[in-house]
N, C-alpha and C positions, 0 to 999 in steps of 0.2 A: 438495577444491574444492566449491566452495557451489552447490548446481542451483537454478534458477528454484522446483520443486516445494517447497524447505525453506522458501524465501523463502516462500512462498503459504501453507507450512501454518504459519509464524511469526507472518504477518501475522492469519489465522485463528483462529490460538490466542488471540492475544490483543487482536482488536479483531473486535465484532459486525460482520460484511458481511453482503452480500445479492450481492455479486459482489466476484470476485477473478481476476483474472487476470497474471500473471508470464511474463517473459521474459528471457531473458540468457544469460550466456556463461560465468557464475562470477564476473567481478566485474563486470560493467557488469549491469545490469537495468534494465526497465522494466515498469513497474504499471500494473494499472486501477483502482481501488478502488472500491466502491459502499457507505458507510456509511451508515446514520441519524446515526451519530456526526458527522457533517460539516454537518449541517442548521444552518445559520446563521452557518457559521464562514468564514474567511476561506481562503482558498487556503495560506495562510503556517501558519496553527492547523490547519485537514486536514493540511498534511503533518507540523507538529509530533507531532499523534496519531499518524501514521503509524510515524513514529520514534519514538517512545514503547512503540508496540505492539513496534518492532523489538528494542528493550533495547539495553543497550552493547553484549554481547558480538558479536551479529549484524553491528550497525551496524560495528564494526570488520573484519568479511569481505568487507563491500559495498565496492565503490573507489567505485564510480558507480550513484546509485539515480533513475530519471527517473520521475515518477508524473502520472497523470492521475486525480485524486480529484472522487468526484458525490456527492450527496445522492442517496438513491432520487427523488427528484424531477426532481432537474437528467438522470440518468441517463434516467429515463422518457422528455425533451426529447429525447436524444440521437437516439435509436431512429427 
């Protein structure tokens, strides 16, 4: 079974953050992301990287992946 922790350190491996945070059950999860990589893009393009960083193989353990992606910018507003 898939832990939140694989998710985080997949998402890590392959996509620059500044924050990550994962949660889930095995197959449903949900994300926080905080890229540079996301600065300008649309919410649809942030989660295409997202999955992208995921790979096929990943994305096929996921059922359910819910994400809330920032720019270190938008993230800083957050706070």
């Amino acid at each position: 079974m898939l832990k939140p922790e694989d998710v985080k350190r997949h998402i890590q491996d392959n996509l620059s953050c500044e924050f990550v945070d994962v949660r889930g059950d095995g197959q449903h999860f949900e994300a926080v992301i905080v890229s540079a990589a996301f600065r300008g893009k649309s919410r649809v393009q942030q989660h295409q990287i997202v999955y992208r960083a995921l790979g096929d193989g990943l994305r096929e353990d996921i059922h359910a992946l819910s994400m809330k992606t920032f720019s270190p910018e938008e993230w800083g507003k957050q706070k």
